[in-house]
Z-matrix of the N, CA and C atoms (Angstrom, degrees):
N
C 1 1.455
C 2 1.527 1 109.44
N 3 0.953 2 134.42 1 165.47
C 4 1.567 3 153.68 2 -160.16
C 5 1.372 4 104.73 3 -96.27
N 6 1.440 5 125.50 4 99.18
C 7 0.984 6 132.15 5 156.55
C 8 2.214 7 112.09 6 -73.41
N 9 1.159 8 138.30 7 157.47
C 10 1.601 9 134.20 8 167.28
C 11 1.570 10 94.14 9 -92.64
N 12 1.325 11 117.42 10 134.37
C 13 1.714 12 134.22 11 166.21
C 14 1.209 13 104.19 12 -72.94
N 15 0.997 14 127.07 13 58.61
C 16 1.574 15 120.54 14 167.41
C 17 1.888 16 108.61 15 -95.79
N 18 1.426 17 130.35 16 -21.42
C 19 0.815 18 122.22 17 -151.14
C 20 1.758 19 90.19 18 -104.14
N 21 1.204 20 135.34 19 145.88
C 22 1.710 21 142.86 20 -161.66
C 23 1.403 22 99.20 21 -129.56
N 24 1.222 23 125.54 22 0.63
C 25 1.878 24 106.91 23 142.80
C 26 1.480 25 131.84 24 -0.87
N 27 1.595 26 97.96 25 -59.69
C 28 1.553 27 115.93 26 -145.00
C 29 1.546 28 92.07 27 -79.14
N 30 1.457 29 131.60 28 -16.41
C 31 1.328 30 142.90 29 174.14
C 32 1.678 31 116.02 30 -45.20
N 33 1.374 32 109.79 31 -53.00
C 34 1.391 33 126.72 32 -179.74
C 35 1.707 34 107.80 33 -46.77
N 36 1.544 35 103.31 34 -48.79
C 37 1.435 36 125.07 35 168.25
C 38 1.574 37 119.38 36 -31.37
N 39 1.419 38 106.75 37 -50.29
C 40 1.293 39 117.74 38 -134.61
C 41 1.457 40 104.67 39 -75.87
N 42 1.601 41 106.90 40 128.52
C 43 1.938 42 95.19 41 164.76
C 44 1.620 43 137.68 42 -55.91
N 45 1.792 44 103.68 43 -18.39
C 46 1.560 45 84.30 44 163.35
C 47 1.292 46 100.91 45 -92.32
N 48 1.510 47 159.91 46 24.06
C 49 1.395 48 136.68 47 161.05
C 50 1.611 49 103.94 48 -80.98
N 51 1.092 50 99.73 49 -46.35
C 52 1.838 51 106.35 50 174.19
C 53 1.817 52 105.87 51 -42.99
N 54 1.641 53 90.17 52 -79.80
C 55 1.684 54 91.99 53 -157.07
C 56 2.002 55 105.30 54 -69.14
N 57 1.444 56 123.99 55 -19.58
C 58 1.652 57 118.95 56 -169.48
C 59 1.445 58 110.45 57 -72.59
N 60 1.727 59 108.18 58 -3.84
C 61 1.730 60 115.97 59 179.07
C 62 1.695 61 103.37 60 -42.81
N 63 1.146 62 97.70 61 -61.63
C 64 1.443 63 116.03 62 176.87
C 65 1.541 64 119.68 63 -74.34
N 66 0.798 65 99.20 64 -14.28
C 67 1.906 66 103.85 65 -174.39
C 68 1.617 67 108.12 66 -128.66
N 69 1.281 68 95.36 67 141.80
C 70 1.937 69 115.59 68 174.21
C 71 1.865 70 110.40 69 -52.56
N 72 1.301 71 93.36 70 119.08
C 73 1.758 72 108.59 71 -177.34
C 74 1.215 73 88.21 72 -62.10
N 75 1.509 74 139.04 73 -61.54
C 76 1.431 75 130.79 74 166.89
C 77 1.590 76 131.43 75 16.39
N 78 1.491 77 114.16 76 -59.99
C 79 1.181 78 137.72 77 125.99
C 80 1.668 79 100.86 78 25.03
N 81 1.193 80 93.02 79 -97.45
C 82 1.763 81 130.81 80 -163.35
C 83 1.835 82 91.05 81 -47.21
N 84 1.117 83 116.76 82 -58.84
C 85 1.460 84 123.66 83 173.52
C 86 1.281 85 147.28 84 -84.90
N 87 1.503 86 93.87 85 24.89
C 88 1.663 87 104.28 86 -179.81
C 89 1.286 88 124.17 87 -77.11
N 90 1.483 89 125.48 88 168.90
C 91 1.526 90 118.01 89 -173.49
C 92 1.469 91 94.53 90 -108.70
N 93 1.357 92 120.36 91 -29.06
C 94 1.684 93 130.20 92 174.34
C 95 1.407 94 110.68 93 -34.96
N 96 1.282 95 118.23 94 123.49
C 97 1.811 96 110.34 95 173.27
C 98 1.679 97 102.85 96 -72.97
N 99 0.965 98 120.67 97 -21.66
C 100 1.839 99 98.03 98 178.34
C 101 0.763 100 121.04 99 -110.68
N 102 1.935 101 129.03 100 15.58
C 103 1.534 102 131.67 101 136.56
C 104 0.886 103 107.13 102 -81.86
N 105 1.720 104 134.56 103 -20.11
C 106 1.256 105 110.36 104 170.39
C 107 1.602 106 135.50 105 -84.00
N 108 1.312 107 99.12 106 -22.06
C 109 1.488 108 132.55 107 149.30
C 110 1.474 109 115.05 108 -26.48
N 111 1.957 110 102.43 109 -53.85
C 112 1.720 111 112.32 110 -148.39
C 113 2.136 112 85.92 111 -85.35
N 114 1.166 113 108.59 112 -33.99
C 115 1.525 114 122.97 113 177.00
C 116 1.438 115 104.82 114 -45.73
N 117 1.369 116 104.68 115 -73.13
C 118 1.304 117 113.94 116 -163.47
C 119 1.759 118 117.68 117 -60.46
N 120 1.631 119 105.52 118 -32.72
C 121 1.313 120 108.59 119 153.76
C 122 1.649 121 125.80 120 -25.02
N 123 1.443 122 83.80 121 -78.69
C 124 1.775 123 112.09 122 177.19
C 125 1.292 124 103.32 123 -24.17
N 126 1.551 125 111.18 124 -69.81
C 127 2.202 126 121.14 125 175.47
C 128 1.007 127 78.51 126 -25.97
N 129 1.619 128 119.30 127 -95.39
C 130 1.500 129 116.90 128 -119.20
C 131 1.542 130 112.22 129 -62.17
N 132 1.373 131 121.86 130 -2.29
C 133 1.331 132 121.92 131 170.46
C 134 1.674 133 120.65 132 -114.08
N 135 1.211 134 115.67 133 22.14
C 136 1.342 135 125.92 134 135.47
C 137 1.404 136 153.59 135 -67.29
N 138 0.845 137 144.57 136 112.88
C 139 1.490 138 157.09 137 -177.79
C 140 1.313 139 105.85 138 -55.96
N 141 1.197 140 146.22 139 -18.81
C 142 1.206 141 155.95 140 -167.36
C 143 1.724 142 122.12 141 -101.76
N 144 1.528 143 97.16 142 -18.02
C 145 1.502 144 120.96 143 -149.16
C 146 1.534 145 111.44 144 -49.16
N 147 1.573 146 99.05 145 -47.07
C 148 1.656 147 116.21 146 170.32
C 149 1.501 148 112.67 147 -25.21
N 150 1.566 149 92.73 148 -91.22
C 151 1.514 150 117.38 149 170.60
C 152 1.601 151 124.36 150 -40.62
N 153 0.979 152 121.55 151 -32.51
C 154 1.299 153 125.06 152 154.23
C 155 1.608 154 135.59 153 -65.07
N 156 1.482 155 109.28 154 -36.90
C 157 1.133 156 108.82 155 168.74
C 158 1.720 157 125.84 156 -96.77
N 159 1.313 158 101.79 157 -8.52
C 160 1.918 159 118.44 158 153.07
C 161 1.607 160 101.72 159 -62.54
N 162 1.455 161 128.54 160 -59.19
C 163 1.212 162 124.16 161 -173.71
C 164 1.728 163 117.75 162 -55.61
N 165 1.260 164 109.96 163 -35.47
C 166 1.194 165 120.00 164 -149.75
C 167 1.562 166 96.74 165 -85.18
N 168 1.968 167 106.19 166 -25.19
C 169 1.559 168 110.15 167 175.49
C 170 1.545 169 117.32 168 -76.48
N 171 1.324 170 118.84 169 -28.90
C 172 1.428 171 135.91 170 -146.46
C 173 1.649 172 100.31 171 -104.79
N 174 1.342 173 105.30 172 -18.84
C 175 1.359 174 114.43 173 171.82
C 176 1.588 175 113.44 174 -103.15
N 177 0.919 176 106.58 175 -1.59
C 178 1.885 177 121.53 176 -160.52
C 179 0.995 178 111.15 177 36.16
N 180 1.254 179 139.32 178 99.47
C 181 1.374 180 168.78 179 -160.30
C 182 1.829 181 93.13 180 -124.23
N 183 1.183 182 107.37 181 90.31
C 184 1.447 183 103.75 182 172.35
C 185 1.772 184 113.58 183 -109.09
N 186 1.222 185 118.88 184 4.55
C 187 1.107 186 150.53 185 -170.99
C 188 1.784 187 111.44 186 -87.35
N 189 1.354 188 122.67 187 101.87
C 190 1.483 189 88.18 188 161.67
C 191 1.234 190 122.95 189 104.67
N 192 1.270 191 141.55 190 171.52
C 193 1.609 192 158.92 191 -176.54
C 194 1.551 193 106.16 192 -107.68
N 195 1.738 194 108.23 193 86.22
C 196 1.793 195 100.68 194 162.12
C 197 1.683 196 100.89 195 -149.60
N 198 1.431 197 76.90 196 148.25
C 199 1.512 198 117.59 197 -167.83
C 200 1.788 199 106.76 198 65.96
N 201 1.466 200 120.59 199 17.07
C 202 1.648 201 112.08 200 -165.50
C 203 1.269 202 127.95 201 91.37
N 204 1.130 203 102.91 202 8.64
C 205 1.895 204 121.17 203 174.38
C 206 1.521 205 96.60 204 -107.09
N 207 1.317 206 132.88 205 150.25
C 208 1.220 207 150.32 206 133.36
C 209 1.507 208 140.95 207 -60.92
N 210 0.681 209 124.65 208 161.56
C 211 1.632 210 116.11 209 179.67
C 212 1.337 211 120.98 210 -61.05
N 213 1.192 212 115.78 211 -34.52
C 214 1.602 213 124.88 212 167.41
C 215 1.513 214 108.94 213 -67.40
N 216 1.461 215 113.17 214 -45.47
C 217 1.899 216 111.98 215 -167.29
C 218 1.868 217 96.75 216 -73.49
N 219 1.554 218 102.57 217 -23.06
C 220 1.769 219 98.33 218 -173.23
C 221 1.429 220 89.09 219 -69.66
N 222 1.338 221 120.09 220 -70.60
C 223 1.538 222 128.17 221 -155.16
C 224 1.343 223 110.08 222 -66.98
N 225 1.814 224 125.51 223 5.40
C 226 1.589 225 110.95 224 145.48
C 227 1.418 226 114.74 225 -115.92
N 228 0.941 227 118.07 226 -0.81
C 229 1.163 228 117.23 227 160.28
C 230 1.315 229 109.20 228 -58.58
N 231 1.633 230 130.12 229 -63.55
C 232 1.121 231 135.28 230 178.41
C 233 1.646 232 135.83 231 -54.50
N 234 1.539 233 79.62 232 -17.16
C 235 1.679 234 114.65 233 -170.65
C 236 1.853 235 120.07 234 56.69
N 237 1.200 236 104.97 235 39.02
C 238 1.294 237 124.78 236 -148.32
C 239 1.708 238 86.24 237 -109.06
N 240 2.030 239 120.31 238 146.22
C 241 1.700 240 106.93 239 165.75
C 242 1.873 241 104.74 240 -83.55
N 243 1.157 242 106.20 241 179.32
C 244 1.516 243 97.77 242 159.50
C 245 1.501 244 127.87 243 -47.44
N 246 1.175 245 138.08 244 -0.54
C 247 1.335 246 138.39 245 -176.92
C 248 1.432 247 92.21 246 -111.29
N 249 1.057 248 152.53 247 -11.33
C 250 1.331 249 157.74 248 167.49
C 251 1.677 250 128.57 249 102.16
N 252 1.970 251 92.48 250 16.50
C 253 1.393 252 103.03 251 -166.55
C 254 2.050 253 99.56 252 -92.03
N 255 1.368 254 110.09 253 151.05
C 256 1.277 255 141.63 254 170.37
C 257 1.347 256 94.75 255 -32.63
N 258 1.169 257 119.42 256 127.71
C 259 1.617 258 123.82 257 167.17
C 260 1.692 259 104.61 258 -148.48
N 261 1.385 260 89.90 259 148.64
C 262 1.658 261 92.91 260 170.38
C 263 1.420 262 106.81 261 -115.40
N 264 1.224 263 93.95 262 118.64
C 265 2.076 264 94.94 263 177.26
C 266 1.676 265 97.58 264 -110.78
N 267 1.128 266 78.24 265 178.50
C 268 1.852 267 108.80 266 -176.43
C 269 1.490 268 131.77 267 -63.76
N 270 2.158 269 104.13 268 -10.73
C 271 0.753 270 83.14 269 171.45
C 272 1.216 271 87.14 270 -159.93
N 273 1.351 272 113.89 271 170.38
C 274 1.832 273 110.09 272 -136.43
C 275 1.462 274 95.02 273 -95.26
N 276 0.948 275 137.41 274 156.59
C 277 1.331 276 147.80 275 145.08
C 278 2.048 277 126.67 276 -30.90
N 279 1.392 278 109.09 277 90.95
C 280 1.615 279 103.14 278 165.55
C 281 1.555 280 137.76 279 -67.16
N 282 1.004 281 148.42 280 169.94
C 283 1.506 282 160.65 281 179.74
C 284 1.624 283 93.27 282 -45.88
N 285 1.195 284 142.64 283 78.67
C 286 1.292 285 123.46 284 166.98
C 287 1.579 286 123.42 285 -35.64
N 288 1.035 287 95.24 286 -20.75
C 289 2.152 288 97.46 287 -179.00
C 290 1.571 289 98.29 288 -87.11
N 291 1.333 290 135.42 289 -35.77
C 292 1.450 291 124.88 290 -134.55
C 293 1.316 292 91.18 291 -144.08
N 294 1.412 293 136.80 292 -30.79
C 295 1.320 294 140.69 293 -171.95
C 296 1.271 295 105.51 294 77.13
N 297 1.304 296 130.25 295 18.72
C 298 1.658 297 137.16 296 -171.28
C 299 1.584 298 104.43 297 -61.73
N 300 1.229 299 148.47 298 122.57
C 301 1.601 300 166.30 299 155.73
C 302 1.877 301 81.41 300 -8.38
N 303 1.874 302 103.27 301 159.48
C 304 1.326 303 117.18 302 150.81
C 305 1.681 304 108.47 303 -57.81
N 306 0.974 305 113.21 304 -34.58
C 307 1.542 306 103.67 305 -150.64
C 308 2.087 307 90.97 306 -82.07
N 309 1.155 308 106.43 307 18.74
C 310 1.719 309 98.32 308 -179.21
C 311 1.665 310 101.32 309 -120.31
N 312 1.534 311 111.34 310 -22.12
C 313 1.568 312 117.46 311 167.60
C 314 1.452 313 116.82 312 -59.92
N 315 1.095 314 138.83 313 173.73
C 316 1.424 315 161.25 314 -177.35
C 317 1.772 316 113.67 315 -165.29
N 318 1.353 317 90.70 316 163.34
C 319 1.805 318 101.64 317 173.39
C 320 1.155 319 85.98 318 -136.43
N 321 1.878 320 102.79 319 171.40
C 322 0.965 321 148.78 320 116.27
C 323 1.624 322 132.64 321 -168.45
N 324 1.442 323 101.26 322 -169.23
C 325 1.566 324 108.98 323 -142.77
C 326 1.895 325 98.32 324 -102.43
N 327 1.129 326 113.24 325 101.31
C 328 1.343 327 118.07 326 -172.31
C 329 1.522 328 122.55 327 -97.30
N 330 1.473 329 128.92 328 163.37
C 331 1.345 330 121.38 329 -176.49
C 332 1.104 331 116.03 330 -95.73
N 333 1.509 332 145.96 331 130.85
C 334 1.419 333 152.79 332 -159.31
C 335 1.785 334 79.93 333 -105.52
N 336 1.199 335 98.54 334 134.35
C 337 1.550 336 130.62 335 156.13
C 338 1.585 337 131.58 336 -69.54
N 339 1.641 338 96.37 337 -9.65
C 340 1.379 339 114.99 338 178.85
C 341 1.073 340 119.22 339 -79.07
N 342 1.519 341 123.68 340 158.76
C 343 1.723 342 123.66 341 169.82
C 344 1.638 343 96.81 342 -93.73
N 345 0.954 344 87.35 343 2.32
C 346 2.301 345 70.81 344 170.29
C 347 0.957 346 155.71 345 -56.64
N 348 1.086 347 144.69 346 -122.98
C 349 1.350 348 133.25 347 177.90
C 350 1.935 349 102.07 348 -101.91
N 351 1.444 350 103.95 349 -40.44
C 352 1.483 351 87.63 350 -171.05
C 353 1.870 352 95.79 351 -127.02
N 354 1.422 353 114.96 352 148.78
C 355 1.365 354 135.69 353 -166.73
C 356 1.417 355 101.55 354 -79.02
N 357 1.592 356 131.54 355 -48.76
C 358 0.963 357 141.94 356 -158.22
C 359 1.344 358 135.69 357 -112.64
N 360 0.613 359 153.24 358 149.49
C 361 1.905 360 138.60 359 164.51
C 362 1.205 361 103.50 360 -132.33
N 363 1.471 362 106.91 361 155.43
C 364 1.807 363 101.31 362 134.26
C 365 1.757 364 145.56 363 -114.18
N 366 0.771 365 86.76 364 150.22
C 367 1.628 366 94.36 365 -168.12
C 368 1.504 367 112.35 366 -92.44
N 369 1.446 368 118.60 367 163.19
C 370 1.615 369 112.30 368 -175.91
C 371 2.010 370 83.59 369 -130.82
N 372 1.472 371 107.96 370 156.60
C 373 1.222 372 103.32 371 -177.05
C 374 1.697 373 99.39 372 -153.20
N 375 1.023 374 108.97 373 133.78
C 376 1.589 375 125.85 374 179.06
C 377 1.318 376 100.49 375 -69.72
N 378 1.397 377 120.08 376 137.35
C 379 1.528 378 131.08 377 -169.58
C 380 1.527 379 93.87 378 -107.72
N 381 1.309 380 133.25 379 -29.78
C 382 1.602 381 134.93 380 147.98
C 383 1.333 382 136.39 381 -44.28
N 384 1.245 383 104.03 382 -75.90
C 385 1.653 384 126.93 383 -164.89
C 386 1.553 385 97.78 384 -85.51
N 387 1.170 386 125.31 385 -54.84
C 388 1.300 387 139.24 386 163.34
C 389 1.668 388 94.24 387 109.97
N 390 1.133 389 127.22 388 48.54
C 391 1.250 390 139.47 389 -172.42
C 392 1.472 391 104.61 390 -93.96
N 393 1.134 392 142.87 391 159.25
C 394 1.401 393 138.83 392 161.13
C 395 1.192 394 117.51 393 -153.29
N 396 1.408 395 128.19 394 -176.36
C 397 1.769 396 132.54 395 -179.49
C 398 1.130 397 107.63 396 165.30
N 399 1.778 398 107.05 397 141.78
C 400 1.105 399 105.48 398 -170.47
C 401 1.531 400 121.94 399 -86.73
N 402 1.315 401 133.78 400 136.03
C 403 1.311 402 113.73 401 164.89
C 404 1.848 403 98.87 402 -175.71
N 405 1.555 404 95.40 403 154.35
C 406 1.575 405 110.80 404 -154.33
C 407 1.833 406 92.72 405 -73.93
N 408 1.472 407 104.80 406 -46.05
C 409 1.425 408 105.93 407 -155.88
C 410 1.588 409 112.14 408 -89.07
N 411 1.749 410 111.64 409 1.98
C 412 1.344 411 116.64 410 153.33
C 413 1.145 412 134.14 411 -51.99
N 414 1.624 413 92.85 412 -70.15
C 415 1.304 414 134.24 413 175.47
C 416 2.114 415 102.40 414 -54.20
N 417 1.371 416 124.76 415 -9.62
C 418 1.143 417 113.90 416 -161.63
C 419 1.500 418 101.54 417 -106.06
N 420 1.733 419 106.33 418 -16.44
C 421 1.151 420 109.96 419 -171.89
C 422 1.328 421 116.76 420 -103.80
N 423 1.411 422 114.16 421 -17.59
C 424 1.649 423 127.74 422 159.18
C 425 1.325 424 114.31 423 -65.95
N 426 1.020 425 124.33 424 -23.67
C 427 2.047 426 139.05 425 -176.88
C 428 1.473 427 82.10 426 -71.40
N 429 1.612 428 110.89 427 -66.74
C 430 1.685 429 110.71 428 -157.93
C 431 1.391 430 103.17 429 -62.99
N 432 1.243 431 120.37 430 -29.59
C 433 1.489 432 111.86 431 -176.39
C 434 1.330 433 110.72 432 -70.85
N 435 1.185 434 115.03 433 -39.63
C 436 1.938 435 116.70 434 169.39
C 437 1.586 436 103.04 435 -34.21
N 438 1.620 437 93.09 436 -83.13
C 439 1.185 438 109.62 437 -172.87
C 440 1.810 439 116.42 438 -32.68
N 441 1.072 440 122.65 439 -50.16
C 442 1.332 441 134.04 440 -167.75
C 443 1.460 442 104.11 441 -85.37
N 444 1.524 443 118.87 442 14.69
C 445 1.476 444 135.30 443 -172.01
C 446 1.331 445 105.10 444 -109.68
N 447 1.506 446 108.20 445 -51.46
C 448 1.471 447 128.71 446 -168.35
C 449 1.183 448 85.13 447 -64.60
N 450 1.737 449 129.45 448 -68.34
C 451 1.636 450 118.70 449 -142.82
C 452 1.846 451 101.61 450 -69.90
N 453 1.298 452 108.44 451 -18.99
C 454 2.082 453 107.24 452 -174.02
C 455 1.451 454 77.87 453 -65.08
N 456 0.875 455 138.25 454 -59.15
C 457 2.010 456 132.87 455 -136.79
C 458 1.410 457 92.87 456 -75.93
N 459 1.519 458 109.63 457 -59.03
C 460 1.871 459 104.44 458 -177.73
C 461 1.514 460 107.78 459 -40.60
N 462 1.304 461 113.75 460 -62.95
C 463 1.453 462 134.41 461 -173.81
C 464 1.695 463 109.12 462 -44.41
N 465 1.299 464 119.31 463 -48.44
C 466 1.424 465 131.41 464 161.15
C 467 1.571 466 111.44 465 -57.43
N 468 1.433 467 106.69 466 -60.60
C 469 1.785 468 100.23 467 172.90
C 470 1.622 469 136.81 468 -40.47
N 471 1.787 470 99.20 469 -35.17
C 472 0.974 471 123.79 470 -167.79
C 473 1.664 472 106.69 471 -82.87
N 474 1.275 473 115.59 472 -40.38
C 475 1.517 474 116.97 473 175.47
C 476 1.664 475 113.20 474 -96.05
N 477 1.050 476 117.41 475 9.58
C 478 1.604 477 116.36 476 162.59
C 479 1.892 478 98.19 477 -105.14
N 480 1.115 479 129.82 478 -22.97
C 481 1.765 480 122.49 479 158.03
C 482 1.266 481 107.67 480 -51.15
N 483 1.601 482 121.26 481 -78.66
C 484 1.122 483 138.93 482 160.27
C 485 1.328 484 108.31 483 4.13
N 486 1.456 485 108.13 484 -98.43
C 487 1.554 486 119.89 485 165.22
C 488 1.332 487 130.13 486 -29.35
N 489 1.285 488 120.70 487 -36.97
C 490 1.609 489 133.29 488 -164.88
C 491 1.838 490 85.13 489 -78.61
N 492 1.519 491 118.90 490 -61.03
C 493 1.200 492 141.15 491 168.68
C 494 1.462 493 134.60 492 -14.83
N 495 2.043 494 111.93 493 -49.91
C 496 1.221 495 160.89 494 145.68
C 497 1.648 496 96.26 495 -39.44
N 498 1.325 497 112.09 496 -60.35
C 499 1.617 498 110.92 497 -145.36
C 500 1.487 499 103.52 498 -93.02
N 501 1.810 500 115.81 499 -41.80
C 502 1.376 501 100.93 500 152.95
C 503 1.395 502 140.73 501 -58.66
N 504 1.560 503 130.63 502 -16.75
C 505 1.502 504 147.89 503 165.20
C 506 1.611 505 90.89 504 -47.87
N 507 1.016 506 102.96 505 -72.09
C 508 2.106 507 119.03 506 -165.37
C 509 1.404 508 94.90 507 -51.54
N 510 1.555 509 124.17 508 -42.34
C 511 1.210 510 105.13 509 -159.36
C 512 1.658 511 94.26 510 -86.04
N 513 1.325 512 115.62 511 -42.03
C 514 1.564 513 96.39 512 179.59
C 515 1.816 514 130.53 513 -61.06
N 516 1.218 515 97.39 514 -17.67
C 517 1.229 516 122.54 515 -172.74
C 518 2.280 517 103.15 516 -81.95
N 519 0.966 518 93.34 517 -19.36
C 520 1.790 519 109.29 518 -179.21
C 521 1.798 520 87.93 519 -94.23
N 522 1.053 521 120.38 520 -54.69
C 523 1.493 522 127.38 521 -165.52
C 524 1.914 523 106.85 522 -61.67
N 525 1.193 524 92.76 523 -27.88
C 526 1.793 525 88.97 524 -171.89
C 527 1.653 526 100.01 525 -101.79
N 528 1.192 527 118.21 526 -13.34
C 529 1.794 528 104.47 527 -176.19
C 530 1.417 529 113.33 528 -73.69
N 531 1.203 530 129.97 529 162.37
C 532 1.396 531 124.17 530 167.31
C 533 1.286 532 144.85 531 -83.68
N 534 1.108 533 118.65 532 127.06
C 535 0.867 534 141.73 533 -121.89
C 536 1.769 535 101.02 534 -81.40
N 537 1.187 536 126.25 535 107.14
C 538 1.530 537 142.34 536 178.05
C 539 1.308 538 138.58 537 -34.40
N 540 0.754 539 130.63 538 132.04
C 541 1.376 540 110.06 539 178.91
C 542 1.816 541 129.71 540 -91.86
N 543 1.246 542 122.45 541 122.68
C 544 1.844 543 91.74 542 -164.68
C 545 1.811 544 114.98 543 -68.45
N 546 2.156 545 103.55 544 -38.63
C 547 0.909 546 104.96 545 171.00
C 548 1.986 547 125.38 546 -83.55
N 549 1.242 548 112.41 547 134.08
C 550 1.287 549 115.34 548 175.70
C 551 1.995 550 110.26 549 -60.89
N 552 1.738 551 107.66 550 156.08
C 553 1.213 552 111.87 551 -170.13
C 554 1.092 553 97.84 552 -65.81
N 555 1.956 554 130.72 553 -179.95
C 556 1.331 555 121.61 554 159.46
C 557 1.434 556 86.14 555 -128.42
């Protein structure tokens, strides 16, 4: 179930707070593919990694190396452009923890405990990993992917009837002609 990342505990945890004492946070923000490479390593051998990369969604962190995602895997995941605005691209958003397909994600619309401005959110949740996070424009692009799921299958249903349709005509249409002869009269 969906805990909100608001709480930074899990920081103390983390393998780059340990090992970056000594080494440039820089690191985390390079444009280089094999510092970003050597970064993303680091995630995947953290204990923390989860929680870090829920935070990094829920806060929109489009910036950067967290939890082992990149700025590109955050900003489609989120479905967000580099400026952090709503975009619909071409191709749907996966499990940032697990890489699990759209079709293994889910939403829904949960109650915030807060007196703030808004009561509700929605959340997207891995039907695999059991990973989740909250965010509107996840959750908006997994809906569209449903949706744009349902109409391929109708659309498929509809031209395999069709077809099935086609092939019984021919066959009834073979069934009523008369019937040939192989040998000729003499």
């Amino acid at each position: 179930m969906w805990k909100p990342a608001n709480n930074l505990e899990w920081q103390k945890n983390a393998l780059c707070a340990r090992l970056l004492k000594s080494k440039n946070i820089n690191l985390f923000f390079e444009t280089d593919k094999t510092q970003k490479n050597e970064a993303k390593n680091m995630c995947f051998r953290c204990p923390v990694r989860q929680n870090c990369l829920q935070w990094a969604l829920e806060h929109r962190q489009i910036y950067g190396v967290w939890g082992g995602k990149d700025e590109i895997e955050l900003r489609r995941t989120l479905s967000v452009s580099y400026l952090g605005e709503e975009v619909r691209r071409r191709r749907y958003p996966n499990c940032p923890y697990c890489s699990a397909r759209p079709e293994k994600l889910d939403t829904k619309i949960v109650e915030l405990d807060s007196s703030g401005r808004w009561t509700t959110a929605k959340v997207v949740f891995c039907l695999e990993c059991n990973f989740s996070w909250k965010s509107r424009t996840s959750a908006n692009a997994v809906e569209a992917y449903k949706v744009d799921r349902a109409e391929r299958m109708e659309r498929q249903r509809k031209k395999r009837e069709k077809e099935k349709k086609k092939r019984l005509k021919k066959i009834k249409k073979l069934s009523s002609a008369k019937p040939v002869s192989l040998y000729p009269k003499q």
